[in-house]
C-alpha positions in Angstrom: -4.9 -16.7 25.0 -6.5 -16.2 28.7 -9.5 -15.5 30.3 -9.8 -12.2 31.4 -13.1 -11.6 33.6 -14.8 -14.1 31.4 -13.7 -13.3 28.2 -11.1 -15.4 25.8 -7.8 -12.4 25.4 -5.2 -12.7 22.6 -2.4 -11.9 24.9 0.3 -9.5 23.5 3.4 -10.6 21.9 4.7 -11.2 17.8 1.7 -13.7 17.2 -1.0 -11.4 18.4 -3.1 -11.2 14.7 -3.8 -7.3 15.6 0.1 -7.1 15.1 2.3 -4.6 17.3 0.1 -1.5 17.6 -4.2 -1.3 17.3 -5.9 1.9 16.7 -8.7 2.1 18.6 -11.8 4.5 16.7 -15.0 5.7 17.8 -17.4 3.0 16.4 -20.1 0.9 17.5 -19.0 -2.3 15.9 -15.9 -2.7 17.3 -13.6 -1.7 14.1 -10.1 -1.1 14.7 -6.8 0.4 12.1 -4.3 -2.2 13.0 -0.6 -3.5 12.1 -0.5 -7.6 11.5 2.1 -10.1 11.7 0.9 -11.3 8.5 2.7 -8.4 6.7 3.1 -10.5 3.5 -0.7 -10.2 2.7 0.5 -6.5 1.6 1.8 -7.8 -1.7 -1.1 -9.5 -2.9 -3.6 -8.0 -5.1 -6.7 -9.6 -3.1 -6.2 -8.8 0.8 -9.9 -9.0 1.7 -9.4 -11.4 4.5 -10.3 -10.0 7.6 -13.0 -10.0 10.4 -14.1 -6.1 9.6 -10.8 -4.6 11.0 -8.6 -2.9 8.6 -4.6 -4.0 8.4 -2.6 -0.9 8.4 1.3 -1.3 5.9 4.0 -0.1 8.3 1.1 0.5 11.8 4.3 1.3 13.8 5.6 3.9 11.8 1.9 5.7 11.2 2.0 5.4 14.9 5.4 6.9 15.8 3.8 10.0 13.5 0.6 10.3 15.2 2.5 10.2 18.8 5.1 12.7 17.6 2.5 15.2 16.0 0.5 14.9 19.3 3.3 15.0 21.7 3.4 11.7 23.3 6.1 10.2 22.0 8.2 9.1 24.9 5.4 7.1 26.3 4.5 5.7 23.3 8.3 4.5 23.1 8.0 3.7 26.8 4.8 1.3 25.9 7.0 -0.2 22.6 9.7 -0.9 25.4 7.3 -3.8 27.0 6.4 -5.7 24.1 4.7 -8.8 26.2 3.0 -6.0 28.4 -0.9 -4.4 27.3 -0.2 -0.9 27.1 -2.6 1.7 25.9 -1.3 5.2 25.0 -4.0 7.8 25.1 -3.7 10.8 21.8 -4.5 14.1 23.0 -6.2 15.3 20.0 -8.6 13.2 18.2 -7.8 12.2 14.4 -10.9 11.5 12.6 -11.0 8.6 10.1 -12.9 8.5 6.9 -13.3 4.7 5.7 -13.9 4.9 1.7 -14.9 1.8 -0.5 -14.4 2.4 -4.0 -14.8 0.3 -7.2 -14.5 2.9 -9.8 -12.3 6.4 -9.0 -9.8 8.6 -10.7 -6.1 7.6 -10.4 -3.4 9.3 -12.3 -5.6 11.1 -15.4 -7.2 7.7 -16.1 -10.6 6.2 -14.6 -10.1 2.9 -12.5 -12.3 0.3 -12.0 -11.8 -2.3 -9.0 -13.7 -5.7 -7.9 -16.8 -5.1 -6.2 -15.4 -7.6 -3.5 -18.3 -6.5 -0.8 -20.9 -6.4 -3.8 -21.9 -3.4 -2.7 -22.2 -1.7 -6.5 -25.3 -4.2 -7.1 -26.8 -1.8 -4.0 -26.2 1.8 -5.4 -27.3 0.4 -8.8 -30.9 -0.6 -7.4 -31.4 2.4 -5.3 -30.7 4.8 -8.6 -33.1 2.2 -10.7 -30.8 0.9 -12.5 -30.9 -2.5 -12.2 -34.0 -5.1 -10.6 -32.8 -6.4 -7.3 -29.9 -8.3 -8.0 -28.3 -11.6 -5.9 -25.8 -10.3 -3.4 -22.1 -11.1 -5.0 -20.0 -12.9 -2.6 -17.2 -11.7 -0.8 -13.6 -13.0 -2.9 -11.4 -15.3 -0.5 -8.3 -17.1 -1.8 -7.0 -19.2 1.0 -7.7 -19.2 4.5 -9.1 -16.9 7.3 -6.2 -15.2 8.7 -7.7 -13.5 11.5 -8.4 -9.7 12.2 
């Protein structure tokens, strides 16, 4: 960590928590796609440990494909090339992102139903009249923060 014109920066490097590669998006709160060095938290069943950000399995290689389709490529593999170096690599075309929480959906001919981690259900419920305002459910945490 540094101060960088009076702010605290997670310098770059194999314990940065946003991992090798962020995804920067178009939103107001600051919400990135990211890779991790925590890659292990992909094989659990309950991964809902992060600040708002959302951990992307194998970042690097969705971001080799995005910098191939939109010809960048070499500088993206340039940027890889100074892995204790901030880089930023630019897309030419924008890729929109669509965010979907789900606690019930269709997988495989068969209806799923998920944990309501965020408690967000108890919401849509109220608003159709289903149900009288409800306490918020909390969010599920087993272990520690881990960072972004």
């Amino acid at each position: 960590m540094e101060w960088r014109d009076g702010r605290l920066v997670q310098l770059p490097g194999p314990k940065n928590s946003l991992g090798d590669v962020k995804f920067d998006m178009r939103n107001d709160n600051a919400i990135y796609l990211h890779d991790t060095p925590a890659k292990a938290l992909f094989g659990m069943p309950e991964r809902h440990r992060s600040h708002g950000c959302v951990r992307v399995q194998d970042a690097l290689g969705f971001a080799l494909l995005l910098a191939h389709d939109d010809g960048i490529l070499i500088p993206f593999q340039e940027a890889l090339m100074r892995p204790d170096e901030e880089g930023f690599v630019k897309l030419n075309k924008e890729v929109p992102v669509r965010l979907m929480y789900r606690t019930a959906f269709f997988d495989d001919g068969q209806i799923r139903i998920a944990d309501d981690t965020y408690g967000w259900d108890d919401d849509v419920a109220y608003a159709l009249g289903y149900v009288r305002r409800p306490p918020r459910a909390k969010v599920k945490q087993e272990g520690g923060d881990v960072g972004p």
